[in-house]
N, C-alpha and C positions, 0 to 999 in steps of 0.2 A: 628812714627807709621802712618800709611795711612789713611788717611779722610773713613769712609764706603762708602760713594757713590764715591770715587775718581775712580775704579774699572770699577765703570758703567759708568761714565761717558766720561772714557776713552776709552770703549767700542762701548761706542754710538758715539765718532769720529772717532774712528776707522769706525765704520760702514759707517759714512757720507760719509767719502772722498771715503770711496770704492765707496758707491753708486754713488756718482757724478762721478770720474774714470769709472764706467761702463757705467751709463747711456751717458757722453760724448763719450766714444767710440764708443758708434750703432749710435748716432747722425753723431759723423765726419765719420764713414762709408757712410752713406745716402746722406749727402752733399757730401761730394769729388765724390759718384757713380756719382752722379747729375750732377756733373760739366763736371767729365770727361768723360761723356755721347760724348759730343763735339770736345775731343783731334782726335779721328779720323775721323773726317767728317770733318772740317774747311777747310783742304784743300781740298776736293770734292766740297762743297760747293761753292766754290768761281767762279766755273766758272759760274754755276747758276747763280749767279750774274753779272756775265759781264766781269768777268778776265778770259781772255783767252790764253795768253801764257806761257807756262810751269814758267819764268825764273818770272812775275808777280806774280804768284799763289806761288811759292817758297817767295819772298817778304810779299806779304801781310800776308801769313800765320805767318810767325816771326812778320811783325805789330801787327796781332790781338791777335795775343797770348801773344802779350808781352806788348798791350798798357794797358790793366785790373792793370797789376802790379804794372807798372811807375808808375799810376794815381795813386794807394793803397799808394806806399811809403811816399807820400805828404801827405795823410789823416789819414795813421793807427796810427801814435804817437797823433793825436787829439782825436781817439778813446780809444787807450789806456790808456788815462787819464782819458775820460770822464769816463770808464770800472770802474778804481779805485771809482772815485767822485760817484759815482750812479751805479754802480751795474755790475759783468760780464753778468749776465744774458738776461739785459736789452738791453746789445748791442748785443748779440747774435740775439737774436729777430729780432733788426731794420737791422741787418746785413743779415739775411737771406732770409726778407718778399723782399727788397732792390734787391737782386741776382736775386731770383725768379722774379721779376715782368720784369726786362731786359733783363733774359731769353726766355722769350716766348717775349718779341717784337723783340730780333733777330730772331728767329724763321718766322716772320711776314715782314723781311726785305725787301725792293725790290734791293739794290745795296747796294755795299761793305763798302760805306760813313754810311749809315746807323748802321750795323751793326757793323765800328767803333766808331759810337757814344757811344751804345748802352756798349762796352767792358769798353768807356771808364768810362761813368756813373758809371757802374757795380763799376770801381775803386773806386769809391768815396765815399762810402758804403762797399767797401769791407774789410775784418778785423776777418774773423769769425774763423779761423785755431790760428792765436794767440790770440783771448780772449780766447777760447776753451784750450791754455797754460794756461793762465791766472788764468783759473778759477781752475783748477784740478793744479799748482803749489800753487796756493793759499790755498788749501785745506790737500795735498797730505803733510805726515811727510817728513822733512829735508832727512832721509838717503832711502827714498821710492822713490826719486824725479826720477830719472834714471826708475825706474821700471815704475812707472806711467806713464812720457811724452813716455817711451817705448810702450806703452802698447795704449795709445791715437795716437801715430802714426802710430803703428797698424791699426787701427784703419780706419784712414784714407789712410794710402797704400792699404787696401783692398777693399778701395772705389776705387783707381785708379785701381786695378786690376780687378773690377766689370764692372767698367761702362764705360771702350771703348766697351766691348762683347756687351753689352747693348746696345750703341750706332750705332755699326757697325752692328748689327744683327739688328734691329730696320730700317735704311738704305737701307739694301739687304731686308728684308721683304715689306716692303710698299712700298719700289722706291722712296723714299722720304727724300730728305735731310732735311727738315723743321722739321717731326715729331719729331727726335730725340730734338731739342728745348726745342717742346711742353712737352716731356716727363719731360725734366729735371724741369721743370717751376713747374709740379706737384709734381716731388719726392718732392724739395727742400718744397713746400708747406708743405708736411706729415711732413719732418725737423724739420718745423717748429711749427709742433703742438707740439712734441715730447718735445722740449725744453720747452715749455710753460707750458706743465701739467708735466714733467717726470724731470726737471733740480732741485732743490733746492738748496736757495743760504742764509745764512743768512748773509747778507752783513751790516757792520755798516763801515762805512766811518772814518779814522782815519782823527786827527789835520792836519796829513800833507799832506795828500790827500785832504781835504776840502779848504787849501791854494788855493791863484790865483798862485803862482811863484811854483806849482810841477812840471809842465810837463815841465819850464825852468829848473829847477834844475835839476832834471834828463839829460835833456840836454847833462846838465855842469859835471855831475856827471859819465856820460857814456863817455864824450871827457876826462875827468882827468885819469879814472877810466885804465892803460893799460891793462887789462884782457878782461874789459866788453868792449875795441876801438879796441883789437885785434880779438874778438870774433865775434864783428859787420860784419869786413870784412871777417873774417870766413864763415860767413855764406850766404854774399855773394855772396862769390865767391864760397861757395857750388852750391847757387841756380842757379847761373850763369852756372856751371858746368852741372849741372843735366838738366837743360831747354834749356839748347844750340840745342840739338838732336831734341827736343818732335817736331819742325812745320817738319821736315825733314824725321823722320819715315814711315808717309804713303808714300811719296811719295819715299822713299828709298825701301818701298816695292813695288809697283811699277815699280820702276826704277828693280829688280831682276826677278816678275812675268809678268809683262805686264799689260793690261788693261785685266780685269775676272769680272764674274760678282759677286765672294764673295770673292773681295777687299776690301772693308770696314770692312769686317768680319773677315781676315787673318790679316789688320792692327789692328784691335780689339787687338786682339790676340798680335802682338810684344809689343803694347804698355801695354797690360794687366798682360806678364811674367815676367818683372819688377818687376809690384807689388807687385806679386804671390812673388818671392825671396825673397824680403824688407818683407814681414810678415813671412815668414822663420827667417828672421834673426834682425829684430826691436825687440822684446821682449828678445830675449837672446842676444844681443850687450846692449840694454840701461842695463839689468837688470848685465851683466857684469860688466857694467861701474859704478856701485855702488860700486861694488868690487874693481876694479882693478885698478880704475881710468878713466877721463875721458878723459883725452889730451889721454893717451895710444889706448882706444876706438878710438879715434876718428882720430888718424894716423894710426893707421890698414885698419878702412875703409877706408880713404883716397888715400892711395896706391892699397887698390883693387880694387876703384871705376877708378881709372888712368889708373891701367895696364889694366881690362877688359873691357875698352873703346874701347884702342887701337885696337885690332883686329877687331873690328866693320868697319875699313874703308876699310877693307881688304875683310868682306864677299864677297864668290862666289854662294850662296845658300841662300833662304827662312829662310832653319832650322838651317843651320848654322849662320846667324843673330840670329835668336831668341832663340838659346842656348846661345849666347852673351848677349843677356840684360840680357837674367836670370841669369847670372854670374855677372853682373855689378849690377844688383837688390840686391844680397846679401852683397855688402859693401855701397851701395848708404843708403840702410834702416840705418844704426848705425848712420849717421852723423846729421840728423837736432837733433833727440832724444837725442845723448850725447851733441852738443854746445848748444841746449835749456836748458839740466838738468845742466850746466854749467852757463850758466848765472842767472838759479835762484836762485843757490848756493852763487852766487856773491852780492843780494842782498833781505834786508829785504821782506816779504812778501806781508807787504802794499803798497809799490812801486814794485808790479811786472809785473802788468798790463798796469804801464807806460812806463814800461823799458820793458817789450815785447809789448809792442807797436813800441818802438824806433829801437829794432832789427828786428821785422816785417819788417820795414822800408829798414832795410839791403836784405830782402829775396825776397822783392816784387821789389825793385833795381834791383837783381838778376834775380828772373823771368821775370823781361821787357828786361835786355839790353840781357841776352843769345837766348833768341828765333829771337830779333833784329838781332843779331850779327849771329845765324844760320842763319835766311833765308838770310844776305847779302852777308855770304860766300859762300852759296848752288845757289844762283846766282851769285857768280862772278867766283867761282871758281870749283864748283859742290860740289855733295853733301858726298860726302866719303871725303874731305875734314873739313867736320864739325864734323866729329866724331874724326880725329886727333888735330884740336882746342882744344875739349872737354877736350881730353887723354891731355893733354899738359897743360888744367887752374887749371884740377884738381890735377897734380902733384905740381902745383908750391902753391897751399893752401896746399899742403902735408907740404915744405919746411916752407911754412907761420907761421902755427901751429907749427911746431917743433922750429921754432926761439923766437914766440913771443908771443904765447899762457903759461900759466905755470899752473900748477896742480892745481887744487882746496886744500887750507889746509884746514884741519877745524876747523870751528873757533865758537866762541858764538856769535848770532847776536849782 
């Protein structure tokens, strides 16, 4: 027979984790706006600064884009431990006030040194997209997990779909490539009040969290584990895939329109229908991927994110590029949302903040060496060449996944 208050108080977690699930989804909206406020000005930007040849301004842009990540990969498994030992909530907080405050000193920059300091600072601190798993896997039931990181990555796709417009239109209004900075330095502020009065966490630290040897273990635990070492590079070489493009798009538009003066605004735009597609298709891929499985999800998108790459090196037209991302947006969105709901599945819930922390590690690898590896091939070789790279890393993690990844069974923790 059932406890009387068993009912209710199964009620009232049901309600929790929703509430957390939603309230973290308007948050990672407002941050990632914030962020990718940025994605297309950086390379306008830089000649401001003092980089003046086309093949410079292609380089540095893949540096600055990609030194945030490198630096992330070294620090986010230190966070994700600390997340478990003392709270997700806690490092959301130091992680955002952290972004925000290196935000407006780039903003403030005089030369290009600076405002790689400032990216790479940013790394060192940065962590806020996987506690943000963290905390809503921690929360979220075992067979909901797919739905939820679907629905958080939502979340923040339609932050990247928000805030190049923002950015680019901010830009073309003031004449000012610094505003857009300052802008993001304030959203991210609002971010963070939001978290502070709007997140609840009731956090009790288990035995083996409170251990010195977790974040070793885990480690050790992720190098034994073949699921959770082939997922690592999964993800990868997702992020490697998908950031390859991001320093090369403005200037890919560009390179089709000429110099106009609502070019920041049109690049707004290709980088922002992406987005637009991945919140089309993140909540019905992840929430699929409950059903039907998640290696299945996630070699479907992998193959559409490959093939609709490809014709991207091809574009002879504006709209015929950006009818191409929006096709590549609708398989790009299933993949971080099914290998995340993958890896949580993979392990207990009180180590999951240090084992996404560890795979963080994998995504933020990814984000530094693709945008590197864009800007060095959009200089050595041009830039329609970086989109057949792309189509070529994402096919071969197509093959990756089908060899060495294997279904989630399910099991009792």
């Amino acid at each position: 027979m059932q406890r009387p208050g068993a009912a209710a108080t199964d009620g009232s977690a049901a309600a929790q984790w929703q509430r957390t699930l939603w309230a973290m989804v308007g948050i990672q909206f407002i941050m990632t706006a914030a962020f990718s406020m940025l994605s297309p000005i950086m390379p306008l930007f830089l000649p401001v600064l003092g980089v003046d040849s086309a093949s410079a301004v292609a380089l540095w842009a893949g540096v600055l884009s990609g030194t945030t990540s490198f630096v992330a990969a070294f620090a986010s498994p230190l966070w994700g431990r600390l997340a478990d030992r003392h709270g997700r909530k806690l490092m959301l907080l130091r992680s955002s006030i952290a972004v925000g405050v290196f935000a407006a000193l780039m903003g403030a920059a005089m030369n290009v040194w600076q405002v790689f300091a400032c990216r790479a600072l940013m790394g060192v601190f940065a962590g806020f997209s996987s506690t943000a798993i963290a905390l809503v896997a921690s929360q979220a039931p075992e067979d909901r997990l797919g739905y939820a990181l679907g629905w958080l990555s939502t979340g923040q796709l339609v932050g990247s779909l928000v805030g190049p417009l923002i950015g680019g239109f901010l830009a073309d209004a003031t004449g000012s490539y610094r505003i857009p900075f300052y802008c993001t330095a304030a959203t991210i502020a609002v971010s963070t009040g939001f978290v502070w009065f709007g997140v609840r966490e009731r956090f009790v630290p288990t035995a083996q969290t409170r251990g010195g040897r977790a974040l070793l273990s885990s480690l050790i635990a992720v190098a034994r584990s073949p699921g959770l070492l082939a997922l690592f590079f999964v993800l990868l070489m997702a992020q490697f895939g998908v950031r390859t493009v991001q320093p090369v798009v403005t200037l890919f538009v560009q390179e089709l329109l000429g110099d106009r003066p609502d070019l920041a605004t049109l690049s707004g735009i290709a980088f922002s229908i992406t987005g637009l597609a991945n919140v089309v298709a993140a909540p019905f891929l992840g929430n699929k991927s409950d059903k039907i499985g998640y290696r299945r999800v996630l070699l479907i998108a992998l193959l559409g994110a490959g093939l609709t790459t490809l014709p991207q090196a091809f574009a002879g037209s504006y709209w015929a590029f950006t009818a191409q991302r929006f096709a590549v947006g609708l398989f790009i969105g299933g993949i971080l949302p099914t290998a995340n709901a993958l890896v949580g599945r993979l392990v207990p819930r009180a180590q999951r903040g240090t084992v996404y922390g560890i795979t963080a590690s994998a995504m933020f690898l990814g984000n530094s060496i693709g945008p590197l590896s864009g800007g060095a091939v959009a200089a050595a070789f041009g830039l329609r060449w970086v989109f057949l790279v792309t189509a070529a890393v994402l096919l071969m993690n197509l093959v990756w996944v089908y060899y060495k990844v294997p279904e989630y069974a399910d099991r009792q923790k």
